[in-house]
N, C-alpha and C positions, 0 to 999 in steps of 0.2 A: 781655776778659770782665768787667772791674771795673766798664764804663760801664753795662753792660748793664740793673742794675736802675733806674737813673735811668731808661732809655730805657724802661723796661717801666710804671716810676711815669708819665714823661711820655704813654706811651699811653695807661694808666688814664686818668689825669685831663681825656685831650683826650674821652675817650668820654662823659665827665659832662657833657658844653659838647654838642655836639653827631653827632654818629659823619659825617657827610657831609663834615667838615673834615680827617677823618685821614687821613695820606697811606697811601694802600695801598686806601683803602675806593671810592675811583673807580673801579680795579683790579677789586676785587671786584662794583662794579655793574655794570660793559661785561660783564665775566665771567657773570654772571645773566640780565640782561638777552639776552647772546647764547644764551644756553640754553632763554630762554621766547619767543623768535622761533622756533625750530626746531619744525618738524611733530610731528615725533616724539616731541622732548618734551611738547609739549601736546597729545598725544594719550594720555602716561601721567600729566601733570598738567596738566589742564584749569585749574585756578585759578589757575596761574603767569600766563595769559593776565589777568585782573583787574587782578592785581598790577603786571604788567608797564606796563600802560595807566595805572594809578595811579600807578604812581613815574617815569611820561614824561612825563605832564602836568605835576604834583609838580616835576619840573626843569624846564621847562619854564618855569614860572610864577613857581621863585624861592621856591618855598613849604618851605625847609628843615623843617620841623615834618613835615609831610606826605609829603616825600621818604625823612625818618629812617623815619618809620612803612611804607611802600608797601617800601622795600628789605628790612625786618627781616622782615615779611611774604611777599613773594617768595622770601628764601633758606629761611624756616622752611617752603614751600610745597616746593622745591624740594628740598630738604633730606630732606623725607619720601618723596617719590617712588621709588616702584618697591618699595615695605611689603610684604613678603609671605615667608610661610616655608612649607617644608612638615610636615607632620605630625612627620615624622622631626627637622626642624629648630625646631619647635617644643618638641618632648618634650625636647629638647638645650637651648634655651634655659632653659624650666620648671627643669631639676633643674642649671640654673648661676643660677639666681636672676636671668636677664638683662636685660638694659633695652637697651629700642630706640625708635628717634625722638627722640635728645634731641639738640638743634644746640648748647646754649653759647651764643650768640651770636656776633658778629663778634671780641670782644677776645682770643679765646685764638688767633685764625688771625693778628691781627696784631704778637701779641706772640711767637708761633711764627717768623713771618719773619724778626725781629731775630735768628732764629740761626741762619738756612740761607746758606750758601754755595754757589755751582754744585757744590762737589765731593760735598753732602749727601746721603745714603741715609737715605728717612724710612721708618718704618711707621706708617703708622694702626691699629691692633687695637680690631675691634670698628665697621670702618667705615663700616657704612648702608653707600648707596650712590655712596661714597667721595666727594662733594660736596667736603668740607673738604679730603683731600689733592688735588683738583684744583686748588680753589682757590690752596693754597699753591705749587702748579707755575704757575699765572697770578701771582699776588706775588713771587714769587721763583723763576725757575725752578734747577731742582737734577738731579742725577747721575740718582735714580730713588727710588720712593715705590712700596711694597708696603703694598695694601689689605689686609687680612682680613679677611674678613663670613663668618658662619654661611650668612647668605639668599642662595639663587643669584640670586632674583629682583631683591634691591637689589646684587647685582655685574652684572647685564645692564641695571638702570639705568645701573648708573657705567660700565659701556662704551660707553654712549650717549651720556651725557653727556662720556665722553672725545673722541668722534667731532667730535660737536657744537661741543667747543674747540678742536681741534686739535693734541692734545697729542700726540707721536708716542707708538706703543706701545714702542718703548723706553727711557719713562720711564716705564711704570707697570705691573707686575705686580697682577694679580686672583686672591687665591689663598683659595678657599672651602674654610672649616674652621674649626676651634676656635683663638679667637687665644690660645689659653696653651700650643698646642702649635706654635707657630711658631716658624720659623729665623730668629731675628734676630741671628744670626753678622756681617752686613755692614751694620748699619744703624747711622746716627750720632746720629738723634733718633727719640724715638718720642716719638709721639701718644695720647694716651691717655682717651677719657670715663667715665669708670666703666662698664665693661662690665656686672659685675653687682653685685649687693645686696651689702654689707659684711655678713657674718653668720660664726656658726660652720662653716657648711656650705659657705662660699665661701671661710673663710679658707683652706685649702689651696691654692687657684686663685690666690692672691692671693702667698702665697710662694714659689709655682710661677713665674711671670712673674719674680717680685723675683729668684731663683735664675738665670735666664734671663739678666737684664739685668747681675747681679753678672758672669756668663761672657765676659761681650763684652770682650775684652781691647785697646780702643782708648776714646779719649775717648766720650761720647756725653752728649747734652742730654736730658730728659724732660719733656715737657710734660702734665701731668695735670690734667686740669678735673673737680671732684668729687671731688678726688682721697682715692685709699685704699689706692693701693699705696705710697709714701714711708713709712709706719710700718714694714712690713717690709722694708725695707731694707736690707742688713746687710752692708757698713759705707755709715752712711748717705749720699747723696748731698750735693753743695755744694750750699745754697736759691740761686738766684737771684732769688728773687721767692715769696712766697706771701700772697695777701688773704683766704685762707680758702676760697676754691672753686676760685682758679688756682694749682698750683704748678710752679714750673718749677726745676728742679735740673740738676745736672753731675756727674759723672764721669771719672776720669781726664785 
Protein backbone atom coordinates (compact mmCIF):
# COMPACT_ATOMS: atom_id res chain seq x y z
CA UNK A 1 0.00 0.00 0.00
CA UNK A 2 3.12 2.55 0.56
CA UNK A 3 3.76 2.51 -3.36
CA UNK A 4 0.49 3.20 -4.02
CA UNK A 5 0.41 7.23 -4.05
CA UNK A 6 3.51 7.29 -6.20
CA UNK A 7 1.46 5.15 -8.70
CA UNK A 8 -1.56 7.40 -8.29
CA UNK A 9 0.98 10.74 -8.70
CA UNK A 10 2.47 8.79 -11.79
CA UNK A 11 -1.28 8.39 -13.31
CA UNK A 12 -1.91 12.02 -12.73
CA UNK A 13 0.96 13.22 -14.39
CA UNK A 14 0.82 10.74 -17.45
CA UNK A 15 -2.98 12.32 -18.00
CA UNK A 16 -1.32 15.94 -18.28
CA UNK A 17 0.94 14.44 -21.39
CA UNK A 18 -1.65 12.71 -22.99
CA UNK A 19 -4.70 10.14 -21.66
CA UNK A 20 -4.23 7.66 -24.90
CA UNK A 21 -0.66 6.58 -23.43
CA UNK A 22 -1.99 5.37 -20.07
CA UNK A 23 -2.03 1.78 -19.61
CA UNK A 24 -5.60 0.88 -18.77
CA UNK A 25 -7.13 3.67 -21.09
CA UNK A 26 -6.91 1.09 -24.43
CA UNK A 27 -9.02 -1.00 -22.05
CA UNK A 28 -11.30 1.47 -21.74
CA UNK A 29 -11.53 2.29 -25.58
CA UNK A 30 -12.19 -1.33 -27.03
CA UNK A 31 -14.59 -1.20 -23.94
CA UNK A 32 -16.63 1.92 -25.54
CA UNK A 33 -16.16 1.56 -28.53
CA UNK A 34 -17.65 -2.09 -28.16
CA UNK A 35 -20.80 -0.44 -26.69
CA UNK A 36 -21.38 2.10 -29.49
CA UNK A 37 -21.12 -0.88 -32.27
CA UNK A 38 -24.20 -2.32 -30.51
CA UNK A 39 -27.91 -1.76 -31.84
CA UNK A 40 -29.26 -1.25 -28.77
CA UNK A 41 -27.08 0.98 -27.68
CA UNK A 42 -27.43 3.45 -30.31
CA UNK A 43 -30.71 3.30 -30.45
CA UNK A 44 -30.64 4.72 -26.68
CA UNK A 45 -27.65 6.85 -27.62
CA UNK A 46 -27.68 7.93 -30.95
CA UNK A 47 -24.51 10.25 -30.81
CA UNK A 48 -22.22 7.47 -29.51
CA UNK A 49 -22.44 6.54 -33.38
CA UNK A 50 -20.45 10.21 -34.28
CA UNK A 51 -18.23 9.72 -31.65
CA UNK A 52 -17.43 6.44 -32.34
CA UNK A 53 -16.67 7.11 -36.22
CA UNK A 54 -14.54 10.11 -34.83
CA UNK A 55 -12.23 8.37 -32.36
CA UNK A 56 -11.80 5.33 -35.52
CA UNK A 57 -10.55 7.52 -37.93
CA UNK A 58 -8.66 9.68 -34.98
CA UNK A 59 -6.60 6.08 -34.45
CA UNK A 60 -6.56 5.43 -37.54
CA UNK A 61 -4.76 8.36 -38.77
CA UNK A 62 -2.19 8.60 -35.82
CA UNK A 63 -4.01 11.88 -34.70
CA UNK A 64 -3.56 11.50 -30.85
CA UNK A 65 -5.00 15.19 -30.30
CA UNK A 66 -8.05 14.02 -31.91
CA UNK A 67 -8.25 10.52 -30.50
CA UNK A 68 -7.85 12.22 -26.65
CA UNK A 69 -10.95 14.40 -27.78
CA UNK A 70 -13.32 11.77 -29.88
CA UNK A 71 -12.90 9.08 -26.59
CA UNK A 72 -13.63 11.82 -23.74
CA UNK A 73 -16.50 12.59 -25.94
CA UNK A 74 -17.90 9.10 -26.51
CA UNK A 75 -17.62 7.91 -22.75
CA UNK A 76 -19.31 11.46 -21.70
CA UNK A 77 -22.02 10.51 -24.44
CA UNK A 78 -22.18 7.16 -23.15
CA UNK A 79 -21.99 7.83 -19.70
CA UNK A 80 -25.32 9.81 -19.79
CA UNK A 81 -27.36 7.36 -21.47
CA UNK A 82 -30.42 5.97 -20.35
CA UNK A 83 -31.19 9.95 -18.13
CA UNK A 84 -34.48 9.56 -16.95
CA UNK A 85 -36.31 9.43 -13.50
CA UNK A 86 -39.66 9.09 -12.56
CA UNK A 87 -41.78 11.58 -10.82
CA UNK A 88 -41.54 9.75 -7.52
CA UNK A 89 -37.78 9.57 -8.24
CA UNK A 90 -37.38 12.86 -9.05
CA UNK A 91 -39.19 14.45 -5.83
CA UNK A 92 -36.57 11.93 -4.00
CA UNK A 93 -33.71 13.35 -5.80
CA UNK A 94 -35.02 17.25 -5.34
CA UNK A 95 -35.33 16.95 -1.51
CA UNK A 96 -31.49 14.86 -1.32
CA UNK A 97 -30.28 17.87 -3.20
CA UNK A 98 -28.87 15.33 -6.01
CA UNK A 99 -26.79 15.52 -8.84
CA UNK A 100 -26.71 13.41 -11.88
CA UNK A 101 -24.84 13.11 -15.18
CA UNK A 102 -21.64 13.92 -13.90
CA UNK A 103 -18.62 11.12 -15.33
CA UNK A 104 -15.22 12.70 -13.56
CA UNK A 105 -13.29 11.85 -16.30
CA UNK A 106 -11.15 8.74 -16.99
CA UNK A 107 -8.52 9.44 -13.98
CA UNK A 108 -10.62 8.50 -11.01
CA UNK A 109 -11.54 4.84 -12.85
CA UNK A 110 -7.80 4.41 -13.47
CA UNK A 111 -6.60 5.30 -10.34
CA UNK A 112 -9.49 3.14 -8.70
CA UNK A 113 -7.76 -0.05 -10.45
CA UNK A 114 -4.42 0.33 -8.79
CA UNK A 115 -6.60 -1.16 -5.85
CA UNK A 116 -8.76 -3.94 -6.99
CA UNK A 117 -7.76 -7.42 -6.70
CA UNK A 118 -9.92 -10.32 -8.16
CA UNK A 119 -11.01 -11.02 -4.67
CA UNK A 120 -12.71 -7.12 -4.61
CA UNK A 121 -16.41 -6.36 -3.74
CA UNK A 122 -16.90 -2.67 -5.03
CA UNK A 123 -20.10 -0.45 -4.76
CA UNK A 124 -20.73 2.48 -6.79
CA UNK A 125 -23.41 4.70 -4.81
CA UNK A 126 -25.14 6.91 -6.94
CA UNK A 127 -24.27 4.97 -10.16
CA UNK A 128 -26.03 6.50 -13.39
CA UNK A 129 -26.21 3.86 -15.48
CA UNK A 130 -23.28 2.15 -13.85
CA UNK A 131 -20.80 2.91 -16.94
CA UNK A 132 -17.86 3.34 -14.43
CA UNK A 133 -18.33 0.00 -12.37
CA UNK A 134 -18.30 -1.75 -15.68
CA UNK A 135 -15.64 -0.22 -16.77
CA UNK A 136 -13.65 -1.11 -13.74
CA UNK A 137 -14.86 -5.05 -14.21
CA UNK A 138 -13.08 -4.59 -18.13
CA UNK A 139 -9.63 -2.93 -16.29
CA UNK A 140 -9.55 -5.10 -13.55
CA UNK A 141 -11.87 -7.73 -13.40
CA UNK A 142 -13.04 -8.56 -9.44
CA UNK A 143 -15.38 -10.81 -7.14
CA UNK A 144 -18.50 -8.37 -7.76
CA UNK A 145 -19.66 -4.58 -7.96
CA UNK A 146 -23.05 -3.42 -6.63
CA UNK A 147 -24.70 -0.58 -8.56
CA UNK A 148 -27.04 1.78 -6.72
CA UNK A 149 -29.19 4.33 -8.88
CA UNK A 150 -32.29 6.02 -7.64
CA UNK A 151 -33.42 5.79 -11.83
CA UNK A 152 -34.67 2.43 -12.86
CA UNK A 153 -34.38 3.87 -16.24
CA UNK A 154 -30.31 4.35 -16.09
CA UNK A 155 -30.17 0.59 -14.23
CA UNK A 156 -31.96 -0.79 -17.55
CA UNK A 157 -29.25 1.09 -19.35
CA UNK A 158 -26.46 -0.50 -17.44
CA UNK A 159 -28.14 -3.96 -17.91
CA UNK A 160 -27.52 -3.27 -21.42
CA UNK A 161 -24.70 -2.14 -21.44
CA UNK A 162 -23.72 -5.13 -19.20
CA UNK A 163 -25.10 -7.54 -21.99
CA UNK A 164 -23.29 -5.73 -24.64
CA UNK A 165 -19.74 -6.47 -22.69
CA UNK A 166 -20.21 -9.51 -21.59
CA UNK A 167 -19.84 -9.40 -18.05
CA UNK A 168 -21.48 -12.42 -16.39
CA UNK A 169 -24.46 -11.28 -14.05
CA UNK A 170 -22.67 -12.73 -11.21
CA UNK A 171 -20.46 -9.95 -11.07
CA UNK A 172 -22.84 -7.38 -10.86
CA UNK A 173 -25.73 -6.67 -8.65
CA UNK A 174 -28.43 -3.72 -9.88
CA UNK A 175 -30.00 -2.61 -6.83
CA UNK A 176 -32.58 0.46 -7.16
CA UNK A 177 -32.83 2.80 -4.21
CA UNK A 178 -31.44 5.33 -2.14
CA UNK A 179 -27.58 4.77 -1.99
CA UNK A 180 -27.28 5.88 1.95
CA UNK A 181 -29.54 3.24 2.74
CA UNK A 182 -27.44 0.39 1.34
CA UNK A 183 -25.85 -2.79 2.53
CA UNK A 184 -22.50 -2.32 2.22
CA UNK A 185 -21.65 -5.12 4.86
CA UNK A 186 -19.45 -7.15 2.10
CA UNK A 187 -17.90 -4.54 0.03
CA UNK A 188 -14.01 -3.62 -0.01
CA UNK A 189 -13.97 -0.32 -1.93
CA UNK A 190 -16.59 2.03 -2.62
CA UNK A 191 -16.90 4.50 -5.30
CA UNK A 192 -18.21 7.55 -4.65
CA UNK A 193 -19.18 11.01 -6.97
CA UNK A 194 -20.80 13.25 -4.85
CA UNK A 195 -24.20 12.18 -4.93
CA UNK A 196 -25.65 15.26 -3.50
CA UNK A 197 -25.09 19.06 -2.77
CA UNK A 198 -22.86 19.53 0.45
CA UNK A 199 -25.39 21.66 2.53
CA UNK A 200 -27.12 21.63 5.90
CA UNK A 201 -30.01 19.67 4.59
CA UNK A 202 -27.80 16.96 3.22
CA UNK A 203 -25.42 16.95 5.96
CA UNK A 204 -27.28 14.26 7.83
CA UNK A 205 -27.03 11.85 4.45
CA UNK A 206 -23.58 12.58 4.66
CA UNK A 207 -22.85 11.16 8.29
CA UNK A 208 -25.30 8.59 7.55
CA UNK A 209 -23.00 6.73 4.76
CA UNK A 210 -19.74 7.95 6.91
CA UNK A 211 -21.74 5.84 10.00
CA UNK A 212 -22.20 2.97 7.38
CA UNK A 213 -18.73 2.83 6.21
CA UNK A 214 -17.14 3.40 9.94
CA UNK A 215 -19.47 -0.43 10.62
CA UNK A 216 -17.59 -2.41 7.92
CA UNK A 217 -15.40 -4.40 10.10
CA UNK A 218 -12.66 -5.43 7.42
CA UNK A 219 -10.21 -3.26 5.42
CA UNK A 220 -11.86 -1.28 2.70
CA UNK A 221 -10.48 1.63 0.07
CA UNK A 222 -12.65 4.78 -0.76
CA UNK A 223 -12.57 6.48 -3.74
CA UNK A 224 -14.40 9.86 -3.67
CA UNK A 225 -14.36 12.29 -6.62
CA UNK A 226 -15.86 15.84 -5.40
CA UNK A 227 -15.35 14.47 -2.50
CA UNK A 228 -17.56 15.50 0.90
CA UNK A 229 -17.91 12.59 2.73
CA UNK A 230 -14.06 12.24 4.21
CA UNK A 231 -14.70 15.42 6.64
CA UNK A 232 -17.23 13.23 8.45
CA UNK A 233 -15.39 10.65 8.97
CA UNK A 234 -14.87 9.56 12.29
CA UNK A 235 -12.03 8.28 13.03
CA UNK A 236 -10.75 9.37 10.02
CA UNK A 237 -9.51 7.32 7.06
CA UNK A 238 -5.54 6.79 5.88
CA UNK A 239 -5.36 9.61 2.60
CA UNK A 240 -3.78 7.79 -0.01
CA UNK A 241 -3.96 10.51 -2.40
CA UNK A 242 -5.93 13.82 -2.46
CA UNK A 243 -5.45 16.79 -5.35
CA UNK A 244 -8.48 18.48 -4.11
CA UNK A 245 -11.39 16.75 -6.32
CA UNK A 246 -9.88 13.04 -5.97
CA UNK A 247 -9.57 11.37 -2.75
CA UNK A 248 -8.73 8.19 -2.07
CA UNK A 249 -8.36 6.73 1.52
CA UNK A 250 -8.17 3.47 3.67
CA UNK A 251 -9.23 1.62 6.33
CA UNK A 252 -8.42 -1.00 8.50
Amino acid sequence: MDALPDRFTAIRAALQSTICTVQGVKTIEEALLTLARHPEVLRLAPEAETWRDHLTAARDQGDMEEQEYALLELYRTLHTAGAGYTEDEKQQLEEQKGLHGLSGGLMPLLMAKELITPETRMADLGAGNGLQGLLLHCLAPHRHTLQVELSRGHLDAGRLFQRALGIPDHRITWLHGDLFAADLSLVSLVYLYRPVRPSAATLPLYRKLAATLKDIGHPIHLVSVADCLTPHLDPPMQSLYDDGFLTISAAG
